[in-house]
Legacy VTK file of the C-alpha trace (Angstrom):
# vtk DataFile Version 3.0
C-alpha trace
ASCII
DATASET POLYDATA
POINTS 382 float
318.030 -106.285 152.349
318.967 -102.728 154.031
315.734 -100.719 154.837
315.809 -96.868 155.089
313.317 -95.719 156.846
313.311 -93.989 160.109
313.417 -95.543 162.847
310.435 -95.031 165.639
310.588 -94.366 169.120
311.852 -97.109 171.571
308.792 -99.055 172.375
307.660 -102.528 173.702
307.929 -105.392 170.793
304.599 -106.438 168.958
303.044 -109.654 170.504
304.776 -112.630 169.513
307.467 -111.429 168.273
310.965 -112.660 169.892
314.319 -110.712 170.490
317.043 -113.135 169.884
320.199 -111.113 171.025
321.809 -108.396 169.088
324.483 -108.361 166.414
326.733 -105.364 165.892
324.707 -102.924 168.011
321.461 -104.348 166.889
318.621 -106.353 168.015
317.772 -109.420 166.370
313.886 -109.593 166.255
311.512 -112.732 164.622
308.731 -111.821 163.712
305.493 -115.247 164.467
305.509 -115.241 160.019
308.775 -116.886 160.671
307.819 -119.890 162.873
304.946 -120.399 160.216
307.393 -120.891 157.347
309.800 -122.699 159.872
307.112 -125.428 160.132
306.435 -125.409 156.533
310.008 -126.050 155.789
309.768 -129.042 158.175
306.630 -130.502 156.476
308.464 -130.279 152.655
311.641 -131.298 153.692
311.170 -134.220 156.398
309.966 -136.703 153.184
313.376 -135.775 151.666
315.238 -136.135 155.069
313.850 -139.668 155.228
314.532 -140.862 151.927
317.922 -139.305 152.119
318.649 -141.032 156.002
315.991 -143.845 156.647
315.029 -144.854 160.034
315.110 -141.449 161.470
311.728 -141.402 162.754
310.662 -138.586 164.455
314.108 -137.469 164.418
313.529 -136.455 160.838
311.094 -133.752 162.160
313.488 -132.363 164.177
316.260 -132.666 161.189
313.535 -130.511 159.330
313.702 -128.084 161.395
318.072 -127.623 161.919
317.795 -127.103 158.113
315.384 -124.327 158.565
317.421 -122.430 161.335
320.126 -123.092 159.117
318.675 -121.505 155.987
317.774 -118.475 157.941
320.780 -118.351 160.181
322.406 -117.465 156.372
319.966 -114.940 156.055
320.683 -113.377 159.320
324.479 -113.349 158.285
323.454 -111.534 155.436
321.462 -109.400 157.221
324.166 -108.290 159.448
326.930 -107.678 156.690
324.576 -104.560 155.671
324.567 -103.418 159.626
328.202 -104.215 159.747
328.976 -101.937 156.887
326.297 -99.356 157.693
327.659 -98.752 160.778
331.295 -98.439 159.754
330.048 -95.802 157.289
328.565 -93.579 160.486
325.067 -94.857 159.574
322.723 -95.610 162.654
321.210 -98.815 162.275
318.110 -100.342 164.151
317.225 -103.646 163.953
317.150 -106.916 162.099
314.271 -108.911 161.536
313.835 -111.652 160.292
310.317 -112.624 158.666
309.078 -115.586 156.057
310.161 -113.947 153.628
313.912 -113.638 154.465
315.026 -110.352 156.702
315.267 -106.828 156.767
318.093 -104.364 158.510
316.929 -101.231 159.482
319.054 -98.569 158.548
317.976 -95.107 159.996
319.190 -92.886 157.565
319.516 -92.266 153.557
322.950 -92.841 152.325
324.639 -89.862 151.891
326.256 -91.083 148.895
326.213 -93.278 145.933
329.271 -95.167 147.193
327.786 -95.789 150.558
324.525 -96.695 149.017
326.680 -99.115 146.937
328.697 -100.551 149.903
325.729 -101.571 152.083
324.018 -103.038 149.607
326.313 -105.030 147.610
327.636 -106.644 150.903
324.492 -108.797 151.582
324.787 -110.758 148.359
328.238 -111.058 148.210
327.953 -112.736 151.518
325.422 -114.902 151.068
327.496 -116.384 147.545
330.669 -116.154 150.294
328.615 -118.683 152.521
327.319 -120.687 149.015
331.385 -121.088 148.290
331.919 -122.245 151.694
329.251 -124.719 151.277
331.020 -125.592 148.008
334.232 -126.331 149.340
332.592 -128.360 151.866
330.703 -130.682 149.769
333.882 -130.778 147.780
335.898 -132.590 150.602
333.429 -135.465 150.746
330.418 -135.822 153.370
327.896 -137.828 152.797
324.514 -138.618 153.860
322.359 -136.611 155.427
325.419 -134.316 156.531
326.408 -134.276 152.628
322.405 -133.168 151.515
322.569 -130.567 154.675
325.991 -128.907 152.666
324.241 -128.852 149.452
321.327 -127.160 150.978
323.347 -124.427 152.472
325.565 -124.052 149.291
322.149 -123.901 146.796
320.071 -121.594 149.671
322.781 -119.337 149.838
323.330 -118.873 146.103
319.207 -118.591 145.224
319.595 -116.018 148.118
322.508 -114.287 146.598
321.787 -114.168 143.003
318.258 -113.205 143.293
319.515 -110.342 145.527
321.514 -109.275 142.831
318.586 -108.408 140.551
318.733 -104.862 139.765
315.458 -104.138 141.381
314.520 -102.610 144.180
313.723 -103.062 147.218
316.617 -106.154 146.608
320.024 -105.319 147.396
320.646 -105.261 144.198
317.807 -102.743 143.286
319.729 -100.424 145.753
323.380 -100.819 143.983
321.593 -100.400 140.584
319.934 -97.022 142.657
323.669 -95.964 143.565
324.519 -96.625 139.568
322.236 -94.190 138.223
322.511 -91.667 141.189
326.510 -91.660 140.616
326.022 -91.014 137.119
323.293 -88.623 137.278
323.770 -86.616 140.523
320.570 -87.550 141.577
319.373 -89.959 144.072
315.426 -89.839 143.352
316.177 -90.745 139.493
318.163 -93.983 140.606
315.552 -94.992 142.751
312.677 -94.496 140.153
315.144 -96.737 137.634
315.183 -99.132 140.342
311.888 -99.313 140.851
310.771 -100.097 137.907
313.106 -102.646 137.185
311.861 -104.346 140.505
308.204 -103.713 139.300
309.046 -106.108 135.909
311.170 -108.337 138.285
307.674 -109.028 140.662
305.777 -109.510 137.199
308.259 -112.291 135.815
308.123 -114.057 138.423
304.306 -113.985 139.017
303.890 -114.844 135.658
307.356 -117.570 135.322
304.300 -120.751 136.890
302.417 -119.608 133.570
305.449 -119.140 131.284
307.204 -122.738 132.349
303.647 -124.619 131.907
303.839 -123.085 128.392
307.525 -124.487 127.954
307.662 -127.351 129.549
303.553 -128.295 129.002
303.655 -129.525 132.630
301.039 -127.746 134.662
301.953 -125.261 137.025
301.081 -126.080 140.592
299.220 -124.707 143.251
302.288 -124.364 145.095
304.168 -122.755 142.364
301.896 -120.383 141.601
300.830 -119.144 145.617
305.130 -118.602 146.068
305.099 -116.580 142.766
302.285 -114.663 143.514
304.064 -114.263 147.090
307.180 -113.111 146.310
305.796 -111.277 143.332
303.975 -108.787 145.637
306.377 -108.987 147.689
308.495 -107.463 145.571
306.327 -104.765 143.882
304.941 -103.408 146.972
308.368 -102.472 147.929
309.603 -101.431 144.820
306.407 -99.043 144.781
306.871 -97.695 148.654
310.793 -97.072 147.829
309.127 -94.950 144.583
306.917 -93.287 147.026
308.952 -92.058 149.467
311.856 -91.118 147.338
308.850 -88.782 145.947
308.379 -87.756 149.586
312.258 -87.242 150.143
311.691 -84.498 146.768
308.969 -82.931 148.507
310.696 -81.962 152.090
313.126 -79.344 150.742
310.189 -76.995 149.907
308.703 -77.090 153.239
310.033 -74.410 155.180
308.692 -73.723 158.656
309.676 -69.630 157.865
307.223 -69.140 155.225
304.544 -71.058 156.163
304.315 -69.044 159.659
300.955 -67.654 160.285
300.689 -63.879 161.452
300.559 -64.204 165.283
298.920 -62.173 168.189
300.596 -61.929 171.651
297.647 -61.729 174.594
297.456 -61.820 177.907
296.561 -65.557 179.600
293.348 -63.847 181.204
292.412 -61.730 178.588
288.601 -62.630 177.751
288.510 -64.842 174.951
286.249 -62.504 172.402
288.386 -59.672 173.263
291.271 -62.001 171.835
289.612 -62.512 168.566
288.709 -59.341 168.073
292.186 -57.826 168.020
293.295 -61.388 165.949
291.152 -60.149 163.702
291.742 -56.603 163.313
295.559 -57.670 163.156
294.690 -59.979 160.260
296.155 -62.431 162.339
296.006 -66.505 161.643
297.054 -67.571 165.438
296.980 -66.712 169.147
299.286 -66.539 171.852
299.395 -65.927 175.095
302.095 -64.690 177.256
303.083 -63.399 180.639
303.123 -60.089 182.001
306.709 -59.855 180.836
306.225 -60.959 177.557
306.958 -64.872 177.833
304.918 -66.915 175.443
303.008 -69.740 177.851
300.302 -70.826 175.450
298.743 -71.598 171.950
295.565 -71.121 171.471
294.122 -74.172 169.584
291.741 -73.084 166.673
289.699 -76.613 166.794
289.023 -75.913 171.088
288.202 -71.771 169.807
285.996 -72.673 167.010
284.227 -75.357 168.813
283.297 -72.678 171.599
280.271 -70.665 171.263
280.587 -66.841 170.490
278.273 -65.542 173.243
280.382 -67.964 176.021
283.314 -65.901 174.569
283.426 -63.032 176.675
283.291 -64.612 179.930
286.276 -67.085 179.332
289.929 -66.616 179.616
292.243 -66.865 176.343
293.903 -69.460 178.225
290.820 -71.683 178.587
291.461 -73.050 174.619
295.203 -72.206 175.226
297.952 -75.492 175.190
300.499 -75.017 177.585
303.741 -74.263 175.831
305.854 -77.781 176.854
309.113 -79.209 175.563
308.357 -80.265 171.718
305.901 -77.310 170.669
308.720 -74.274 170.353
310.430 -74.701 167.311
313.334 -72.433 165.415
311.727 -70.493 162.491
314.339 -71.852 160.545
313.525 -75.691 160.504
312.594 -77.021 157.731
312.508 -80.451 155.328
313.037 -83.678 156.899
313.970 -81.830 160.638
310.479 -80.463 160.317
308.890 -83.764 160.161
310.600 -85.278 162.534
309.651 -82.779 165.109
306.408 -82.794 164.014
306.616 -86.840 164.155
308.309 -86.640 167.682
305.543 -84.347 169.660
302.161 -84.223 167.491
300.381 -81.010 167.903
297.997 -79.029 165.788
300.570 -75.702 166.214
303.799 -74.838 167.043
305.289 -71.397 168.380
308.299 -70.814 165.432
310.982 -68.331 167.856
314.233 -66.660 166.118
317.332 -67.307 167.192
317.302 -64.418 170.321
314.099 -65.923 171.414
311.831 -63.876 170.331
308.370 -64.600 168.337
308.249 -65.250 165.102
304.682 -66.661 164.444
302.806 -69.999 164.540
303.105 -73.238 162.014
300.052 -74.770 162.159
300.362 -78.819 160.963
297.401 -78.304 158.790
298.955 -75.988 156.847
302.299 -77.860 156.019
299.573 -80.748 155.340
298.922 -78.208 152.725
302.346 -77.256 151.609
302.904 -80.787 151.389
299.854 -81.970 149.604
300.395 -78.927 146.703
303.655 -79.901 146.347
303.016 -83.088 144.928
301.009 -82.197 142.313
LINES 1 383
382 0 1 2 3 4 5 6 7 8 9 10 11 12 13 14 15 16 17 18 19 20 21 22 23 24 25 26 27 28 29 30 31 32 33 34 35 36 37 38 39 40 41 42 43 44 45 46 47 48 49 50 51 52 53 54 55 56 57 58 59 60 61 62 63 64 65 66 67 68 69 70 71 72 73 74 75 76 77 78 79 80 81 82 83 84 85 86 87 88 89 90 91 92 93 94 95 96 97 98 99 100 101 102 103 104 105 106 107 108 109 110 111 112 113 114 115 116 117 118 119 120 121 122 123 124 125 126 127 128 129 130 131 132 133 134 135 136 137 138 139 140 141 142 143 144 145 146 147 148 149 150 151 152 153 154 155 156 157 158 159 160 161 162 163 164 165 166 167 168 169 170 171 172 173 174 175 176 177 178 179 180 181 182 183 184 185 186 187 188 189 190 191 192 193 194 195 196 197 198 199 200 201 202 203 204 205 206 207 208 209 210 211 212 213 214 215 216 217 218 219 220 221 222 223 224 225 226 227 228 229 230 231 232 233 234 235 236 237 238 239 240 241 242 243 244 245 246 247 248 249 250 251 252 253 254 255 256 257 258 259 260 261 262 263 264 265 266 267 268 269 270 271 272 273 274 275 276 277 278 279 280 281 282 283 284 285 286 287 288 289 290 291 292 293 294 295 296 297 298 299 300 301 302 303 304 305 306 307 308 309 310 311 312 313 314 315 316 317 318 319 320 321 322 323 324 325 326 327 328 329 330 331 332 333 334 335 336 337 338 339 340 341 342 343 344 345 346 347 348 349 350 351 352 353 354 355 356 357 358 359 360 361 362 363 364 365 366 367 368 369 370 371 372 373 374 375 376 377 378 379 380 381
């Protein structure tokens, strides 16, 4: 299924897990849950592989595990249909990884529209029942033996894999196509996803519950293993339905926070002014935030309020401005203008507890202080 969120920084890969290569621009990661399920694939299916090919042996180990590679070399094929697609569309995509549970592609931006929403989404599934028909066809012109049970594997993997992705919840593909749905017909993105969401919600109860439901049909108990892969994928399922919810709540929330109006009143000082001299005038400016600046009026410093409360008053008068001043680097200027999802990702990109908002000819316009779009944020929500 195609992820969403943003993408962070270039960094080294977590420990154990392995970069296979890249497909269409991206890097194919595996995450250590993988080789896990790899070797529990082995241990269920070598029993079958021997009764299906006796006299294997060990061999039938090693069978065990082709069939796993197999199963989620479909998944990675599925998996890079939605980068495929994404990328066509002008979408930057990160990369694909592939976990127990199937794979991910990371997509680094919201669609833009329902019909791209639509197109990136739909494309997994219809793969995977593309690579099911193959399989078809395949068993259809006759193998048999263990290279006939190896084409009815791929064929039924592929179509579990395709028609559960269908399911109208999210976060499965087809969670996201029922998202681009409601968005088309309602204009609005957030609604789709909260439809979606909730439809995947009920999708991770069913099949938590389906163990329980088929004992009561069939009267056969449910077992141990039945039950652990429902409650599995079950969770699996509502936590992501429930962070898609969340951050399309988030996503609402950005447009209200403007950097302009949640500027704090600023006060230009020299670097060597003493500090209590500093907040006196702060304060008899009603002002929220301190800079200083060069002889010729070049802002080279933010005072930090946690460095100027933490300092004594009577230590005040005999210390420089620039003593609880940040140096003014690339990262802590922003325009007064940026606001929403830019903001955060500048905030994201160099964390600091204040940044010096400048107009467009340079000059000051005041200081955003993170706490306080915290706050902007936080009030917003309610």
């Amino acid at each position: 299924m195609a992820d969403h969120r943003p993408r962070p920084p270039q960094r080294q890969l977590p420990p154990g897990v392995v970069r296979l290569g890249s497909i269409a621009g991206s890097d194919v990661l595996v995450t250590p849950s993988w080789f896990l399920i790899a070797a529990l694939i082995v241990v269920i299916m070598s029993p079958v592989i021997e009764s299906v090919q006796p006299g294997l042996g060990a061999l039938k180990y090693v069978a065990g595990f082709v069939f796993a590679v197999m199963l989620y070399g479909a998944v990675l094929i599925h998996e890079a249909a939605h980068a495929v697609v994404a990328t066509r569309l002008g979408y930057p995509v990160g990369p694909i990884t592939i976990h127990f549970l199937g794979g991910a592609t990371q997509v680094e931006e919201e669609s833009r529209r329902p019909r791209d929403e639509f197109l990136i989404a739909v494309v997994g599934p219809l793969t995977s029942l593309l690579i099911a028909g193959v399989g078809a066809l395949l068993w259809w012109a006759g193998p048999d033996g263990l290279l006939l049970f190896a084409v009815q594997f791929l064929a039924g993997a592929n179509l579990f894999v395709g028609v559960l992705n269908l399911v109208p919840g999210l976060p499965l593909d087809g969670g996201r196509v029922m998202r681009a749905a409601v968005w088309g017909a309602t204009k609005s993105m957030h609604r789709g996803t909260l439809v979606a969401g909730w439809i995947g919600r009920g999708a991770a109860v069913c099949v938590m519950a389906w163990p329980f439901v088929a004992q009561a049909i069939t009267g056969r108990t449910a077992s141990l293993y039945n039950v652990m892969w429902g409650f599995l994928l079950g969770m699996f399922l509502w936590s992501g339905a429930t962070a898609s919810m969340s951050h399309s709540r988030i996503q609402q929330r950005l447009p209200q926070l403007v950097a302009r109006n949640l500027a704090r009143r600023t006060l230009t000082v020299p670097a060597d002014l003493p500090l209590a001299e500093a907040v006196r005038r702060a304060q008899e400016d009603h002002a929220g935030a301190i800079v200083t600046v060069t002889s010729s009026g070049t802002p080279i410093g933010l005072v930090n309020e946690a460095a100027l409360l933490a300092t004594p008053p009577e230590r005040r008068p005999w210390m420089p401005t620039s003593a609880v001043a940040r140096t003014l680097t690339d990262g802590l200027s922003l325009p007064a203008t940026i606001h929403g999802e830019d903001l955060i990702r500048a905030i994201g990109a160099m964390p600091s507890p204040e940044y010096l908002l400048l107009e467009e000819d340079g000059s000051i316009f005041g200081v955003l202080a993170t706490a306080d779009v915290d706050a902007a944020f936080q009030q917003g929500g309610r």
